[in-house]
N, C-alpha and C positions, 0 to 999 in steps of 0.2 A: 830491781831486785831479781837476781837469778839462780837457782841452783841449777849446775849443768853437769852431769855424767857424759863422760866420752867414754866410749867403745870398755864399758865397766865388767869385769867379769873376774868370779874366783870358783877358784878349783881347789876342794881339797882332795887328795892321792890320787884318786881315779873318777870321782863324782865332780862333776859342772855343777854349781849349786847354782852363779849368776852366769850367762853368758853373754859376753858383749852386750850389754845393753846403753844405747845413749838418750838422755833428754833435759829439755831445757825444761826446767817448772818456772812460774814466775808464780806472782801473789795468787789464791785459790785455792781448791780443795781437790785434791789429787787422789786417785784408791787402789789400792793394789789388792786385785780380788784373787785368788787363787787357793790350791786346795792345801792342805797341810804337807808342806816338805818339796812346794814348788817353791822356794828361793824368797819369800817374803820379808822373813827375819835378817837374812843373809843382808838382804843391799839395803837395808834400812839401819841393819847395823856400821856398813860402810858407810850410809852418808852420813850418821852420828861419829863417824871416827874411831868406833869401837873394834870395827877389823878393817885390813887393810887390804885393797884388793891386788889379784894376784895380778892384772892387769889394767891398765885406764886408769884414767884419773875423778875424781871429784870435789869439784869448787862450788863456792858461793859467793856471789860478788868478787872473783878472780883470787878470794880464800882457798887456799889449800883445806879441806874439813879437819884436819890434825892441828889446827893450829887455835892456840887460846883465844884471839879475837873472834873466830868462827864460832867455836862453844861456846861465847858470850850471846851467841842469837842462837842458840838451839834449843829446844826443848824435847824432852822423850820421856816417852813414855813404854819399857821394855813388855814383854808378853806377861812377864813375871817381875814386876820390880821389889824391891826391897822394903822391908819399911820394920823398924822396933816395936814390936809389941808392947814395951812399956810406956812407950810415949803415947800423951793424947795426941791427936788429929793436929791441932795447933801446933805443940812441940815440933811435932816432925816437921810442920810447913816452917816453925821458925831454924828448925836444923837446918832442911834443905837450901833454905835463904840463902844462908850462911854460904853453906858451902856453895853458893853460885854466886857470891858476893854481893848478896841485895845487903845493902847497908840498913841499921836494927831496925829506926823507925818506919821506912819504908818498907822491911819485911816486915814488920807487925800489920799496917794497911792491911799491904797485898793478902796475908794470911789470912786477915778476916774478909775481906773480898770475895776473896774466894773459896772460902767456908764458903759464902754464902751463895756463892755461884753455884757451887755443884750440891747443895742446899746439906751441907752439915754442921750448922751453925748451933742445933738443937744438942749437935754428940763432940764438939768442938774439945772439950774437955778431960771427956770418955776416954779410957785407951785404948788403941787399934786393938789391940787383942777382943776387943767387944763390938769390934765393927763387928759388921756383915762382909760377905765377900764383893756385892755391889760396892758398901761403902768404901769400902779398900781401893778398890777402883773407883770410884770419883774421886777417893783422896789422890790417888795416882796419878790423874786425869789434873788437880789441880799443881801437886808438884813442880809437873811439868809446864805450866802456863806461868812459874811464878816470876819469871825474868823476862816476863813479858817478851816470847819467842820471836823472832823474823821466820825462824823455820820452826815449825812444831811438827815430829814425827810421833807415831800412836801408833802402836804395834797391836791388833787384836783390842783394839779399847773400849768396845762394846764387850769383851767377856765379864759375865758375872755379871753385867745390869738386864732388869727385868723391861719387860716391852716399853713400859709407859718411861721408865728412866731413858733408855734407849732412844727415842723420838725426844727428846728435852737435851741430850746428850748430840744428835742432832743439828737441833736448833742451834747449840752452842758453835758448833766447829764451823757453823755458815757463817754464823758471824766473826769467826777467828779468821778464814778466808782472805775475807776484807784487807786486812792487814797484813797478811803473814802467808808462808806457804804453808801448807799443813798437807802432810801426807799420813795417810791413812793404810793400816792391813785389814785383812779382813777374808774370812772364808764365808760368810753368811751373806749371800746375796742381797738381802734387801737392805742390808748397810749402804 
């Protein structure tokens, strides 16, 4: 299992967000530390396929990242993702299923799974609009783990959890490692 950027970089007008940068990841936990408006967002959104770089390429197992088999192993997790407020916590993970093609009964499992992994099993029913901003983020957190990732990206995925969530939050991505790439943002050092 490999994701490899060659000589990856974009420019938009006159600002360099990413510059040539290349690297091979394999399975593990990867972190891109840096301060806000060093280019974090920028090449994380390229290896999700969301922008396109102005230069270089990026594969995953000799995938092109734009291509539908690729976004079948991905997972993300944006700075600011999206989520209905009228939905419960469940709803939305049976939505997101859907829309990544987990087929029902399997998405129903994984949903409660993973409720219970990022431990919201108690507010599973509750609608997001009654989360908290933590909760929002582990529902976030679980979204993206629901297709079970090869590559899991997490833009900033500690915002909004409190210290002790944080260390549990942790735990979790070390054991995602194991299996998977997982790359991480983050400006908070001790992430």
């Amino acid at each position: 299992m490999e994701l490899f950027l060659d000589r990856v970089s974009k420019q938009y007008q006159n600002k360099i967000a990413v510059d040539r940068i290349s690297l091979k990841l394999h399975k593990g936990v990867y972190g891109l530390l840096g301060a806000n408006g060093a280019g974090k967002t920028t090449l994380m959104r390229m290896i999700c396929g969301i922008l396109k770089p102005t230069n270089g390429t990026i594969t995953f197992n000799g995938l092109d990242v734009t291509t539908e088999e690729y976004r079948a192993n991905l997972g993300y997790l944006p700075q600011d993702f999206g989520y209905y407020p009228e939905f419960t916590g469940e709803d939305f993970l049976l939505y997101m299923a859907a829309l990544k093609g987990v087929r029902k009964p399997q998405a129903k499992r994984k949903a409660v799974e993973l409720l219970e992994l990022v431990s919201l099993c108690d507010v599973a029913k509750k609608k997001i609009k009654t989360y908290s901003g933590g909760m929002k983020q582990r529902l976030g957190i679980a979204q993206a783990l629901l297709n079970q990732p090869k590559v899991l990206v997490l833009d900033e995925p500690t915002a909004g959890l409190d210290p002790k969530e944080r260390v549990r939050f942790r735990d979790l991505i070390k054991g995602l490692g194991k299996d998977s790439i997982v790359l991480l943002s983050t400006h908070i050092v001790s992430d």
